[in-house]
C-alpha positions as CSV (number, residue, x, y, z in Angstrom):
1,X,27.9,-11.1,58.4
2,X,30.5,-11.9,61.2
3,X,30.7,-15.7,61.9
4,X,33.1,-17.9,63.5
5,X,33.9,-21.7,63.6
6,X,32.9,-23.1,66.6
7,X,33.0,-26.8,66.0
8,X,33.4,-28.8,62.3
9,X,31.0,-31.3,63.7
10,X,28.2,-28.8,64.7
11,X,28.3,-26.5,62.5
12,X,28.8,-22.5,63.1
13,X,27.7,-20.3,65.9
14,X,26.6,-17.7,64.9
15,X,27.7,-13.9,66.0
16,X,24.9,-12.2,64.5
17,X,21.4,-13.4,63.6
18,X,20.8,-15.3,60.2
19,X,17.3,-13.9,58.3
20,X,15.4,-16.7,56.7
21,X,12.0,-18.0,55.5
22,X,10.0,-21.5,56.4
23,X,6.6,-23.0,56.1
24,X,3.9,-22.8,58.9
25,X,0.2,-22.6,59.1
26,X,-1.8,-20.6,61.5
27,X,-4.4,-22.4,63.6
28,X,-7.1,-21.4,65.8
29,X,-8.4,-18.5,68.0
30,X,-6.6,-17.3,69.4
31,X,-3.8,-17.8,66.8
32,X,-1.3,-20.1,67.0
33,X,1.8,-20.7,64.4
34,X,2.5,-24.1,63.8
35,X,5.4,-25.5,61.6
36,X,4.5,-27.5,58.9
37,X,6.7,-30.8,59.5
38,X,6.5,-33.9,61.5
39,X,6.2,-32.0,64.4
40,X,3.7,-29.3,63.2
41,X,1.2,-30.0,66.0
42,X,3.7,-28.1,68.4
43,X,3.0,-24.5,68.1
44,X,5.6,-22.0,68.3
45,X,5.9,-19.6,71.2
46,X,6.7,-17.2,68.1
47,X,6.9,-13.8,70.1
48,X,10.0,-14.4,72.0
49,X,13.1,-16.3,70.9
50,X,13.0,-20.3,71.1
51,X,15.9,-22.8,71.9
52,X,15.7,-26.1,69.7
53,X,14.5,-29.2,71.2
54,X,14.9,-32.8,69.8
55,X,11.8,-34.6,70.6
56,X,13.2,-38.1,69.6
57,X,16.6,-38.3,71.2
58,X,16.8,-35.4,73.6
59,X,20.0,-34.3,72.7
60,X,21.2,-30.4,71.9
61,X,19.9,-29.4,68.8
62,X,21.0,-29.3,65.9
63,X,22.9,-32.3,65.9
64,X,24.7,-33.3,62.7
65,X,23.7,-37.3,63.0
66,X,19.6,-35.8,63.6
67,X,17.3,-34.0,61.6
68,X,16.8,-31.4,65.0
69,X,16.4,-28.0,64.8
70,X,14.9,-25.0,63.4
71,X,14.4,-25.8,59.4
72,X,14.6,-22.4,56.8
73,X,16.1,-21.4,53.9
74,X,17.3,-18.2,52.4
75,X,14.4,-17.1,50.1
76,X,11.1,-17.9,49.4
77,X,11.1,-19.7,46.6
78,X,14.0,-22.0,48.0
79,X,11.1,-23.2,49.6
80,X,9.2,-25.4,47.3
81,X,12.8,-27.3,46.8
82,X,12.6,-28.6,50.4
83,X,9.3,-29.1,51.1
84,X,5.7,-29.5,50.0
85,X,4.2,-26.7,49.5
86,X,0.4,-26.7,50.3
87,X,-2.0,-23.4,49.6
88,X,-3.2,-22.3,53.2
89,X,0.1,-22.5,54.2
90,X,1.9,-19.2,55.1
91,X,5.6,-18.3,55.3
92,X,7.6,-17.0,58.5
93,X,10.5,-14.3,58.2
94,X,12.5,-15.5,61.1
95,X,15.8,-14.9,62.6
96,X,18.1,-17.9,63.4
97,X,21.0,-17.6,65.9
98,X,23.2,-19.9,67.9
99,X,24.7,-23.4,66.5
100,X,23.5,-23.3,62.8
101,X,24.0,-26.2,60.7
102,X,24.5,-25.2,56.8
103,X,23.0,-27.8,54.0
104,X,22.8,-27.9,50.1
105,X,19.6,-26.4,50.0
106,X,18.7,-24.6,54.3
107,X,19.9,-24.9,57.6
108,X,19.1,-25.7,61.1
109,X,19.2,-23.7,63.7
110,X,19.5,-23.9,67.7
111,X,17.6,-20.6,68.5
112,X,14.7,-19.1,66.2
113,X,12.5,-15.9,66.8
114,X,9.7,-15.3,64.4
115,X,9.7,-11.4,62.6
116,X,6.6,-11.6,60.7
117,X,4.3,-13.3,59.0
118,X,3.2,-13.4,55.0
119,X,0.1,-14.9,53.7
120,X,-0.3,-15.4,50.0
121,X,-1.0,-12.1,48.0
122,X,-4.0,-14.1,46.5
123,X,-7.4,-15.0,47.9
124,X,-7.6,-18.6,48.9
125,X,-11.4,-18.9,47.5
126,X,-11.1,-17.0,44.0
127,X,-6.8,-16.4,43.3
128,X,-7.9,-12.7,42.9
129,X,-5.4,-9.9,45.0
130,X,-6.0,-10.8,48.8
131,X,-5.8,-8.2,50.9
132,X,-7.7,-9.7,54.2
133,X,-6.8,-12.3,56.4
134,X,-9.9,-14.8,57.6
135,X,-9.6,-16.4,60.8
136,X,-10.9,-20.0,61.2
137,X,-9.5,-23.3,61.9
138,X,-7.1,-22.4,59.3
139,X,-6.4,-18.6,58.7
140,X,-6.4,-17.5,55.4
141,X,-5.7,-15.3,52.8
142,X,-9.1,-13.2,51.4
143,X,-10.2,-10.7,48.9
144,X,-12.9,-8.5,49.7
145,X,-15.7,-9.5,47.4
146,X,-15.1,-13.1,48.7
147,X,-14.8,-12.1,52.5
148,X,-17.9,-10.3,52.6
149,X,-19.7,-13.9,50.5
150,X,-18.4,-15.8,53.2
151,X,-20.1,-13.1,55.6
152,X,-17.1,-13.8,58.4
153,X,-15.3,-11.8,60.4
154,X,-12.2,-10.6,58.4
155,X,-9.1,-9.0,59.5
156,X,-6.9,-5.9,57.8
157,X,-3.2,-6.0,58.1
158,X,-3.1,-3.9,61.0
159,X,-5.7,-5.7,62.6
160,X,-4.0,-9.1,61.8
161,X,-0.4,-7.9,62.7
162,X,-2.4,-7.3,66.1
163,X,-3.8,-10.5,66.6
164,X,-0.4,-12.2,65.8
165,X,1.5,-10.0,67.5
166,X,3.9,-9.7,64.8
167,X,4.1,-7.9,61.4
168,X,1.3,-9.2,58.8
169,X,2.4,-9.3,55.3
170,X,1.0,-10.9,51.6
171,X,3.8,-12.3,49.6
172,X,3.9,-13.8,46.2
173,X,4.0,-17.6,47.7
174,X,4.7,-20.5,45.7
175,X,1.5,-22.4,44.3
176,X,0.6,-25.5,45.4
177,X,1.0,-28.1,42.8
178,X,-2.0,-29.3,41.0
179,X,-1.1,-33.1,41.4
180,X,-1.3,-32.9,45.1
181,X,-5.4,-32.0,45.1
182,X,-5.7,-34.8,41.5
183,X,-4.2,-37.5,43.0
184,X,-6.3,-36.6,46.9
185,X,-9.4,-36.4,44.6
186,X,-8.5,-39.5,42.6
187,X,-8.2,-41.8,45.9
188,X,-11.0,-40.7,47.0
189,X,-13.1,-41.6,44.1
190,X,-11.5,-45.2,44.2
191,X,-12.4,-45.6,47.7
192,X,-16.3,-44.8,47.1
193,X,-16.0,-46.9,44.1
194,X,-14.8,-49.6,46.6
195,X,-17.2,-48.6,49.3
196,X,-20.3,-49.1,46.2
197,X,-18.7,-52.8,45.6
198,X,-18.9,-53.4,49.4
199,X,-22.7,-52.3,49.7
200,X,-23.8,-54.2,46.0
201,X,-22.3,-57.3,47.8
202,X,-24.6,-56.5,51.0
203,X,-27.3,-56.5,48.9
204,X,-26.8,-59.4,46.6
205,X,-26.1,-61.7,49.4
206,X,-29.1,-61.1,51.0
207,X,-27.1,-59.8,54.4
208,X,-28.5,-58.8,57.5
209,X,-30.0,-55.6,58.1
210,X,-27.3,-54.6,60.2
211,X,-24.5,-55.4,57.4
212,X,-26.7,-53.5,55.0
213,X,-26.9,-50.3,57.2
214,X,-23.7,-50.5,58.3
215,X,-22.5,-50.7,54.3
216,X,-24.7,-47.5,53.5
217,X,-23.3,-45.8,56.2
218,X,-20.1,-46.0,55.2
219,X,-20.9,-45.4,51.0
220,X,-22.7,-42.3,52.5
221,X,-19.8,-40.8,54.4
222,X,-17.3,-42.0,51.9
223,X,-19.2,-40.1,49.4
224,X,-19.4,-37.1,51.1
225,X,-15.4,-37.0,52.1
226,X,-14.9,-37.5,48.5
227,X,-17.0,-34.2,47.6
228,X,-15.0,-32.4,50.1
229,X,-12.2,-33.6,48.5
230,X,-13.7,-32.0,45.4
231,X,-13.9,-29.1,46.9
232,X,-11.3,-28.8,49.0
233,X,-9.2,-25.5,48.4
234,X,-5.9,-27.3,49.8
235,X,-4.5,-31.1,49.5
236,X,-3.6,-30.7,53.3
237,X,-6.8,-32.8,54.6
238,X,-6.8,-35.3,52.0
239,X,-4.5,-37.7,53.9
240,X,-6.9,-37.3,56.6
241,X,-9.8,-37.9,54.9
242,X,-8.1,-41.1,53.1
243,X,-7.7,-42.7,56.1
244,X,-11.5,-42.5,57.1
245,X,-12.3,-43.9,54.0
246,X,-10.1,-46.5,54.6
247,X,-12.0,-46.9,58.0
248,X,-15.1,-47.1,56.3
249,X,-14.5,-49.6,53.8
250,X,-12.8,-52.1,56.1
251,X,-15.6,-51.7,59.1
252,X,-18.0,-52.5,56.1
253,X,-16.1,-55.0,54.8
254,X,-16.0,-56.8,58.5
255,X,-19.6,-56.6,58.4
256,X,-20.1,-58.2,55.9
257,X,-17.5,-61.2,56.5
258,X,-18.4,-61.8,60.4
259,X,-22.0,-60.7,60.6
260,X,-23.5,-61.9,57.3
């Protein structure tokens, strides 16, 4: 690959483009790619080419001082070594170009254009070969028998490289790691332990009937976010879903200091 030095500060601009992999998920209908990252609530405009924006400081991306620009690395299993890896996550085949700043482990990039997509080769309900895609909030990876459980709509490669609008593939992705969905699951179960200790305390001191609903209302729904945790075929909600609990408890809690 031909490159030349364009600045020791910036990096290298590129003469030809650089192929690499990254993390995204794809949201919605109609689909939308969206990075996984700090930022991963700005979808990409992932059928033409895309100049690098810094949303903090405004500045050219990549800058060497910032963490700007378009995040990859050179294979896929390079992946798990810089970020989290999460199951309904998919990974993009993109092409880098212009000022590309090269690190230990990836680089950043001014200009990106997604090639394709690749959902895991295995079904996100059972781990058995996937061969569908399922559209949804989240789209995801499906085997037959479990697409036609679910009874919803399913999509083929061809018919998902359609809807994209760029090529559709399975790849062997790397798994999620277990302690991700253990430790979502075990915080979950601590705050509905919590949110029990909150409504016994409503009982026992004889509070007012407004405390006491308010207090079963909140055991109820933190209950039922810590089934979903169970459940749950991906750690990427649990964050979420701690945070409500964490609601819950402390508007019970209130209750039960300020209205008695």
């Amino acid at each position: 690959m031909r490159q030349r030095l364009h600045d020791l500060e910036l990096g290298v601009e590129v003469d030809e483009p650089l192929r690499r992999f990254k993390l995204a998920v794809v949201r919605g209908t109609p689909p939308r790619v969206h990075p996984v990252g700090r930022y991963r609530r700005r979808s990409y405009e992932h059928l033409d080419p895309r100049r690098a924006v810094c949303h903090r400081h405004g500045h050219r991306a990549p800058a060497v001082d910032c963490t700007c620009g378009f995040h990859a690395v050179s294979t896929i299993d390079g992946l798990e070594r810089v970020t989290t890896v999460l199951a309904d996550s998919v990974i993009l085949d993109v092409e880098l170009g212009g000022t590309v700043i090269e690190h230990e482990r990836g680089v950043r990039a001014e200009e990106q254009a997604v090639l394709g997509v690749g959902f895991p080769d295995r079904c996100s309900w059972c781990s058995a070969a996937a061969s569908l895609v399922v559209p949804g909030r989240l789209w995801r990876s499906a085997c037959v028998g479990c697409s036609a459980h679910l009874a919803r709509r399913a999509l083929t490669r061809a018919e998902a490289t359609a809807e994209l609008g760029v090529d559709v593939s399975f790849v062997r992705a790397p798994a999620e790691p277990r302690r991700l969905r253990s430790w979502g699951i075990a915080r979950a179960v601590g705050m509905t332990l919590l949110s029990i200790v909150v409504s016994v305390l409503a009982l026992r001191s004889s509070a007012a009937a407004t405390t006491v609903a308010i207090s079963a209302v909140a055991l109820a729904t933190s209950a039922a976010i810590t089934v979903a945790a169970a459940r749950s075929r991906s750690a990427r909600p649990h964050g979420d879903w701690f945070v409500a609990q964490c609601a819950c408890v402390t508007l019970a809690s209130l209750a039960l200091r300020f209205v008695g």
